[in-house]
Each structure stands twice: as C-alpha cells, then as structure tokens.
Backbone as a ProteinNet text record, in pm:
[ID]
protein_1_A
[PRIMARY]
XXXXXXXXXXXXXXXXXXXXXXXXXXXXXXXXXXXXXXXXXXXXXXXXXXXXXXXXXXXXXXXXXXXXXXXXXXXXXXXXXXXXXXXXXXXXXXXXXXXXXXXXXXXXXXXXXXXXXXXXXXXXXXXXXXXXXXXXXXXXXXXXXXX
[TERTIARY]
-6200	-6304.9	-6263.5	-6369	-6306.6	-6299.4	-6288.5	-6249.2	-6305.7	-6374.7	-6386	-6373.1	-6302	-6214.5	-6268.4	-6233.1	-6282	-6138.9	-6108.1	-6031.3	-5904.2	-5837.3	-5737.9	-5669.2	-5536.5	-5465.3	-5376.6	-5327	-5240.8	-5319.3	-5465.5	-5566.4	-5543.5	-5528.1	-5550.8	-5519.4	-5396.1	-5301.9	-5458.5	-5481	-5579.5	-5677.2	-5781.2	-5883.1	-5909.2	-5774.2	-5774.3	-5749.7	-5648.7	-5650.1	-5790.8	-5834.2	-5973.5	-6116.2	-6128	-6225	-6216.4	-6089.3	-6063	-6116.4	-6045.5	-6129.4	-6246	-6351.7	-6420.6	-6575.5	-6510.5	-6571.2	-6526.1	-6446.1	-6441.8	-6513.7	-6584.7	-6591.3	-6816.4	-6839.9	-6984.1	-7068.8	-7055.5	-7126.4	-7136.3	-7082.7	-7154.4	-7189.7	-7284.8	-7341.5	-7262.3	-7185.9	-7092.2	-6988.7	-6900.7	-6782.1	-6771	-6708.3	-6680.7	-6570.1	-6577.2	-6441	-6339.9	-6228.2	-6104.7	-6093.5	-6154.3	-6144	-6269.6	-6347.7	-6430.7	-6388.1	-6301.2	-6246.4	-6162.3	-6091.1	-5961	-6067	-6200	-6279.1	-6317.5	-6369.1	-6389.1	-6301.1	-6216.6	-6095.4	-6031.1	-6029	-6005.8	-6126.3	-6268.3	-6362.6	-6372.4	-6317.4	-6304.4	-6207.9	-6089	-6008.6	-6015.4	-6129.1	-6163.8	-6244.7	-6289.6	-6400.3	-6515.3	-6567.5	-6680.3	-6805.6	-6925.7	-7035	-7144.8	-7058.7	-7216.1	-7145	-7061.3	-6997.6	-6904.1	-6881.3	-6803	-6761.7	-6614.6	-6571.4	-6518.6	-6526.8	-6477.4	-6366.2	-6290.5	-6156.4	-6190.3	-6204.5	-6217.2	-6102.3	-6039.7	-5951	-5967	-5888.1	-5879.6	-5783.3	-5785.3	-5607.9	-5509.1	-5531.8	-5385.5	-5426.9	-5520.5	-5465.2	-5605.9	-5542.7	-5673.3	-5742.8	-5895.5	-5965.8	-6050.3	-6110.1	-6169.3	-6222.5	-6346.3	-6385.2	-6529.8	-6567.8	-6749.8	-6754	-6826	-6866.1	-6997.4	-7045.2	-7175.1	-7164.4	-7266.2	-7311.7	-7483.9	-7508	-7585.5	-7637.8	-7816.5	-7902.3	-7999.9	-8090	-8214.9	-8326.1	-8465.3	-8576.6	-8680	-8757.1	-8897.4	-9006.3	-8969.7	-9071.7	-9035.9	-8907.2	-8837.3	-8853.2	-8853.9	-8843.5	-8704.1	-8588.3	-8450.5	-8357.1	-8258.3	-8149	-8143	-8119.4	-8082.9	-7967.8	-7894	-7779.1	-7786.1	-7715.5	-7698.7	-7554.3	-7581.6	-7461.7	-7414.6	-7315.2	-7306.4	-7241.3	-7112.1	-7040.8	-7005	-6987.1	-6903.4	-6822.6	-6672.8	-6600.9	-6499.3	-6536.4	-6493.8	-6299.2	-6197.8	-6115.3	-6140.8	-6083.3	-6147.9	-6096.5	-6006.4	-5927.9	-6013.5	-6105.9	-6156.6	-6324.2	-6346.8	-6449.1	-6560.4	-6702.1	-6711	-6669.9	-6634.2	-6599	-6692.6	-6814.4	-6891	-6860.6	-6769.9	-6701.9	-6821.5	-6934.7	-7041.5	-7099.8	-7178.1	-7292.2	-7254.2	-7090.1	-7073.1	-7042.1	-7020.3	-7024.8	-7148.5	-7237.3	-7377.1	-7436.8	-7401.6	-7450.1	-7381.4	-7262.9	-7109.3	-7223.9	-7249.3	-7321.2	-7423.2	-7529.7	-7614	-7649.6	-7467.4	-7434.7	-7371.8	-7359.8	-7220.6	-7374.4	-7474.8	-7584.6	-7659.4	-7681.8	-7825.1	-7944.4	-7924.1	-8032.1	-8057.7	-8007.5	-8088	-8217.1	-8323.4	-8447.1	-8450.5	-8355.9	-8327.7	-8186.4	-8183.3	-8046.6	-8119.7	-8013.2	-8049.9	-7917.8	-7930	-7835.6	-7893.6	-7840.8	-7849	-7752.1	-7779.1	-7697.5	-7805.5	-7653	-7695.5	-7779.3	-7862.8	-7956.1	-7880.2	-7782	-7724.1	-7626.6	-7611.7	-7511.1	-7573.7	-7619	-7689.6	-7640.5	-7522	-7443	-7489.2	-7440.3	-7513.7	-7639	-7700.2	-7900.1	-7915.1	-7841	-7857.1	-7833.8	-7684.9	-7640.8	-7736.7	-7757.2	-7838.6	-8010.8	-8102.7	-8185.3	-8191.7	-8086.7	-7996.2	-8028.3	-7995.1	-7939.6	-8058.4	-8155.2	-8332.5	-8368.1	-8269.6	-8334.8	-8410.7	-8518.4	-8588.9	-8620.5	-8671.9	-8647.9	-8762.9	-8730.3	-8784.1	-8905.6	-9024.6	-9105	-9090.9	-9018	-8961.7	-8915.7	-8934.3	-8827.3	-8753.7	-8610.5	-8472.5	-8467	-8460.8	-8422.1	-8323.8	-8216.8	-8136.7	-8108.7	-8019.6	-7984.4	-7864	-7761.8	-7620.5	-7568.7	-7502.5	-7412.3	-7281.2
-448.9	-526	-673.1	-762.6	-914.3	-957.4	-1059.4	-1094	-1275	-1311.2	-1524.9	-1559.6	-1673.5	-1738.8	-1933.8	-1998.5	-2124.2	-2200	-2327.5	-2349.6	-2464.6	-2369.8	-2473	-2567.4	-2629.2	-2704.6	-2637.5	-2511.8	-2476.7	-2413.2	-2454.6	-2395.7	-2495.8	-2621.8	-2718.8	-2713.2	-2644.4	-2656.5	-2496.8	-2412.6	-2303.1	-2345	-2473.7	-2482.5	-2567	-2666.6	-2720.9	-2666	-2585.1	-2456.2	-2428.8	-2377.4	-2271.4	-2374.4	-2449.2	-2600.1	-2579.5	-2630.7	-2666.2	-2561.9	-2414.5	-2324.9	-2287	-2297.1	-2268.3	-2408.7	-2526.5	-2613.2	-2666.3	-2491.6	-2497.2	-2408.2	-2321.3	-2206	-2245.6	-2147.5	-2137.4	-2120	-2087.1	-2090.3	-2245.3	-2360.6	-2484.5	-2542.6	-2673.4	-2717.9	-2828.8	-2894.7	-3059.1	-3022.5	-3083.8	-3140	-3245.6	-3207	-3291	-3351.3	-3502.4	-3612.3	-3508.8	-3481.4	-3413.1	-3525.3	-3610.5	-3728.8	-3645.5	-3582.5	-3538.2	-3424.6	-3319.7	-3226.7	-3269.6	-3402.9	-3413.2	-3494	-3576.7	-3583.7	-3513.3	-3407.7	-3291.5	-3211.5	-3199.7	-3136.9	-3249.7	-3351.7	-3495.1	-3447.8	-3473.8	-3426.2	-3297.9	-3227.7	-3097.8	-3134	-3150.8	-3197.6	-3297.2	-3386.3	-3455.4	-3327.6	-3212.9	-3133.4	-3193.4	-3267.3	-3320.9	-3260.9	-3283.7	-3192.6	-3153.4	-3203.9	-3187.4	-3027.8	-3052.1	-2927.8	-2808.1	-2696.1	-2563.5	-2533	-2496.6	-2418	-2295.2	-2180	-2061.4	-2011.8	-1931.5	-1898.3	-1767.4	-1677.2	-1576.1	-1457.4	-1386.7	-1275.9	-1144.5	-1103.9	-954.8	-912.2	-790	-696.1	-821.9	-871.5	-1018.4	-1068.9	-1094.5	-1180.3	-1292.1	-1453.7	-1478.6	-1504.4	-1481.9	-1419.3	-1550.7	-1617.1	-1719.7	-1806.2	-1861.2	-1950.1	-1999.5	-2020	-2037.1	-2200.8	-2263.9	-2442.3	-2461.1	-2501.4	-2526.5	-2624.1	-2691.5	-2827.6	-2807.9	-2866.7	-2868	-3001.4	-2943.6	-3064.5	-2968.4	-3058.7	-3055.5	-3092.4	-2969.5	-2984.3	-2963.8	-3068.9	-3094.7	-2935.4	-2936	-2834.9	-2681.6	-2645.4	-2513.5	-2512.4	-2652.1	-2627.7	-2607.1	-2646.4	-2653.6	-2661.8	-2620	-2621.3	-2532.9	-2603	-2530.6	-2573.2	-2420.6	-2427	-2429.8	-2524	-2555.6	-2496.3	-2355.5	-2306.9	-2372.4	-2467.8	-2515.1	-2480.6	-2389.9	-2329.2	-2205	-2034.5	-1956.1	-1875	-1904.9	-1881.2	-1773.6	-1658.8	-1536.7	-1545.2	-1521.7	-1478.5	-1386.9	-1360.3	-1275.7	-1155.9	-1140.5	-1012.3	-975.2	-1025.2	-1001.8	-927.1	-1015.5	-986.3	-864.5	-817.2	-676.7	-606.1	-648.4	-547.2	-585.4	-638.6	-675.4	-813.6	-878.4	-1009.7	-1093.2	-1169.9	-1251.6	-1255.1	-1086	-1057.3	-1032.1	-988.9	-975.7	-1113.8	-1199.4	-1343	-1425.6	-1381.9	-1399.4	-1377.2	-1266.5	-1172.3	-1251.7	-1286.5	-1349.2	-1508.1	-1548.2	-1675.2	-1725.2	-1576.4	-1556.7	-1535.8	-1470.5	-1437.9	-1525.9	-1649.2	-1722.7	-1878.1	-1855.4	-1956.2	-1900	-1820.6	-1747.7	-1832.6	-1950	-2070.2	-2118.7	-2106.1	-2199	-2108	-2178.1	-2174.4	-2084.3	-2189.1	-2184.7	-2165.2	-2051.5	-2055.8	-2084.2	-2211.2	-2255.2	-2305.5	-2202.1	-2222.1	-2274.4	-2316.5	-2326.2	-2256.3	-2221.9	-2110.2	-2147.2	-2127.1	-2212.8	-2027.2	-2085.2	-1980.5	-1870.8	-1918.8	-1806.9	-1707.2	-1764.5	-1669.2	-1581.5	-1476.2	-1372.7	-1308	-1305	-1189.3	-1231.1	-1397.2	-1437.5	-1434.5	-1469.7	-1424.9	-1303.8	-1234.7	-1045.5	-1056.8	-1104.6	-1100.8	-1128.3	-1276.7	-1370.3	-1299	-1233.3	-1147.7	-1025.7	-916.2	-842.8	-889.1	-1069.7	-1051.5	-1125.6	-1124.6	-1188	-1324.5	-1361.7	-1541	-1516.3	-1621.8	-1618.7	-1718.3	-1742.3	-1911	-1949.2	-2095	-2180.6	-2260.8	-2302.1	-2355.4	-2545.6	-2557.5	-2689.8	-2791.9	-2841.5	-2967.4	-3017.7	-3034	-3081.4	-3215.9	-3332.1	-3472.9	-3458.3	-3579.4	-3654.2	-3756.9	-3832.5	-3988.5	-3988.5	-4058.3	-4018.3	-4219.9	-4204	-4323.1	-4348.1
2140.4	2076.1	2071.8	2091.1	2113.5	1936.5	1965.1	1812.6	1839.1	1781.4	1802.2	1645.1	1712	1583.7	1645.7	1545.2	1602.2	1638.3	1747.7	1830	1719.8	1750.2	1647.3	1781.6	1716.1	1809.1	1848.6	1849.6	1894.7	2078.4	2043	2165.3	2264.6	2249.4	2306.5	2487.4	2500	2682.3	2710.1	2658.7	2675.9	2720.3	2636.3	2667.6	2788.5	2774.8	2908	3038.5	3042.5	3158.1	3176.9	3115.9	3092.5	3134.1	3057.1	3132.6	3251.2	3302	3463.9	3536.9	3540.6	3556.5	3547.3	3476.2	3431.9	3563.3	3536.1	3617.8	3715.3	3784.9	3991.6	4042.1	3915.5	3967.7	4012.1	4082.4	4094.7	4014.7	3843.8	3753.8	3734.2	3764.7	3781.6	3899.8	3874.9	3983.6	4051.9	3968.8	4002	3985.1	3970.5	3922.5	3855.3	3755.3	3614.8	3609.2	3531.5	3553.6	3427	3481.2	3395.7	3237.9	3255.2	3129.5	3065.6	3147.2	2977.9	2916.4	2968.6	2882.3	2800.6	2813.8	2690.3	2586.6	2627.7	2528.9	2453.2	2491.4	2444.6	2311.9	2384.6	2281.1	2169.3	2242.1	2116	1976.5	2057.7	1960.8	1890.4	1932.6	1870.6	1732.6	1788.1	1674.8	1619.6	1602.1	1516.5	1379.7	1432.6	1319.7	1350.6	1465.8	1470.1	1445.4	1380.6	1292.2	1422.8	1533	1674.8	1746.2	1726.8	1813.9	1807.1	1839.6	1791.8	1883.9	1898.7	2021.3	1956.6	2048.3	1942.1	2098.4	2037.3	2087.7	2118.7	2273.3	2253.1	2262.5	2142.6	2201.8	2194.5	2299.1	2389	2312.9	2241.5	2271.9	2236.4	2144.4	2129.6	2222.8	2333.8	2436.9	2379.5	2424.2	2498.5	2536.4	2589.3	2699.5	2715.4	2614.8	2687.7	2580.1	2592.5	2476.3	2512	2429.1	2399.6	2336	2380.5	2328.7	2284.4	2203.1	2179.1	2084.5	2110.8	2057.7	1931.6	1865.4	1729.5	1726.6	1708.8	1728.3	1640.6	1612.9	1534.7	1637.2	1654.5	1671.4	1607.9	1616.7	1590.9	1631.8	1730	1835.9	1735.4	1728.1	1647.5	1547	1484.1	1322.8	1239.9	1296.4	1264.6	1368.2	1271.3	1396.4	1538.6	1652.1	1780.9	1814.4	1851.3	1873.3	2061.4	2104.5	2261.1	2319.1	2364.3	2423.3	2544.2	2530.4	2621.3	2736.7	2686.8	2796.3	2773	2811.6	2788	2896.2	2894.7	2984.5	2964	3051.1	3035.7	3156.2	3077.1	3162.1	3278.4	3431.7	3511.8	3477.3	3414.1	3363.1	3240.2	3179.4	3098.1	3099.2	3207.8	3290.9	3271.9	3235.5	3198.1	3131.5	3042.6	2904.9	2784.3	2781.7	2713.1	2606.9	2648	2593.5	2568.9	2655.9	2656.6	2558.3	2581.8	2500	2405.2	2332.4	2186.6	2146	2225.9	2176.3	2111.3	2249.1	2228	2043.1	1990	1920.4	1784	1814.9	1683.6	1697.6	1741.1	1749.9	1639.3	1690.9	1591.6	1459.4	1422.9	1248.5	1199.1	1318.6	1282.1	1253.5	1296.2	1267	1249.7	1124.6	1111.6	1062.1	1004.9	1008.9	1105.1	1243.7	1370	1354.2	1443.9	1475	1615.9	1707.8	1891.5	1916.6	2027.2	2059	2225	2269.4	2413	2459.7	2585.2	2716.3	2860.5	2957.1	3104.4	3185.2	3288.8	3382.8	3534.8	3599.4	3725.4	3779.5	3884.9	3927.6	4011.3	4099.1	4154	4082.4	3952.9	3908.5	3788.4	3939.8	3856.1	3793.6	3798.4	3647.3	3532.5	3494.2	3357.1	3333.4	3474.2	3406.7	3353.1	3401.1	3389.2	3200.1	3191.1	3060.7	2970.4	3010.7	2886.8	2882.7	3011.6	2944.8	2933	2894.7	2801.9	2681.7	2642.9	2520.4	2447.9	2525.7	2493.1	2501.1	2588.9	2652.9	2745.2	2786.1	2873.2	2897.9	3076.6	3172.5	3051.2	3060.1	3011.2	3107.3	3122.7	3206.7	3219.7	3107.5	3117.8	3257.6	3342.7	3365	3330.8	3356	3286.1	3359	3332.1	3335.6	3254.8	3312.9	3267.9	3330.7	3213	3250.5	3245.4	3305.4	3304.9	3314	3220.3	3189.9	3204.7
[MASK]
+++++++++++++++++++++++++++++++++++++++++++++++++++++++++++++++++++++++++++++++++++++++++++++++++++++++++++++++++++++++++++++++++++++++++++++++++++

C-alpha cells in the first residue's frame, strides 16, 4: 500500500533525480531548463501557499512524487487544485500508485471545487488512469505565454 507524505528536505537529491526523469521521458512534450526544478524545490522549501509536493512511498521505498499547484476559480466556485505532475518510479509502475494518489488528493482537498490535470495525448496509460479516476478532456484551447 503506498503511503504520501508531503516533501521535506531530506527529499530534495529525490526530487531532483525524479524531475530529471520524469522530464526525458514521453509523458512530456519539451524539455525543461534544469534551473526550473531547483526553483521549484527552493519554492517548496520556502512552504510556499501556491504549491504541494507529496512524497510517494512503496514498502519503505520511495516510489515517486505528485506536484500540484493552488489557484482560485471564478468559473468552479473555489479552489482548483492543478495537478501538475505525477511521477511514478518504473519499478513501481502498476501497482495502483496514481490512482490511490489521485484519490489521497481528494481527502487531502476536500474544499476544492476542480481537480485539473494535462497529459500529453500519446500517453495512453495515464488517459486510461485519469478516466478510471473520472476526469474528462476538456473542450478548451490551452494558450500560453512564456517569459
């Protein structure tokens, strides 16, 4: 049974391993400057109020870690939680790790309104997961502006 705990500093050499990993693999679309993961984790260990990383473990081991970021909508009516990343060890892989994450998310923000993720289109394992776990495509257009 997994267990998520939120990312202390002793996580820090983990999450950076695990980032890197996580953004070579085909569940993303780019490649990301290595300066925004130590942002990242700087901000983490600040306690910053926008964002949560949770620590995921296996059997003592572990296995991976979940990021999400916290915003307020108009459209929902409260808080939406923005899953931003969840990165499964490959040894970990299929043992239902995601979707009990998915699920710890939901008890862990039972006042959001929206729980919203993105997942690149070919990686149909996570589409499979995420409508399993009752997301569904959005009809939206995604813009962005990048600085």
């Amino acid at each position: 049974m997994a267990l998520f705990r939120e990312i202390t500093k002793d996580d820090r050499e983990f999450f950076l391993e695990s980032v890197k990993d996580f953004y070579t693999s085909p569940a993303v679309i780019h490649p990301v400057p290595e300066e925004n993961f130590h942002n990242t984790i700087n901000d983490l260990m600040s306690e910053s109020p926008y964002e949560k990383c949770f620590i995921f473990e296996h059997g003592g081991e572990k296995a991976g870690y979940g990021l999400v970021s916290l915003t307020w909508s108009n459209e929902a009516g409260g808080l939406v939680v923005l899953i931003e990343e969840i990165y499964v060890k490959e040894a970990f892989r299929g043992q239902g790790i995601g979707s009990a994450f998915l699920e710890f998310l939901e008890g862990a923000f039972k006042e959001a309104k929206r729980f919203r993720l993105e997942v690149e289109r070919d990686n149909l394992d996570a589409v499979r997961l995420y409508e399993r776990c009752g997301f569904s495509e959005l009809s939206y257009m995604q813009m962005i502006k990048e600085k």
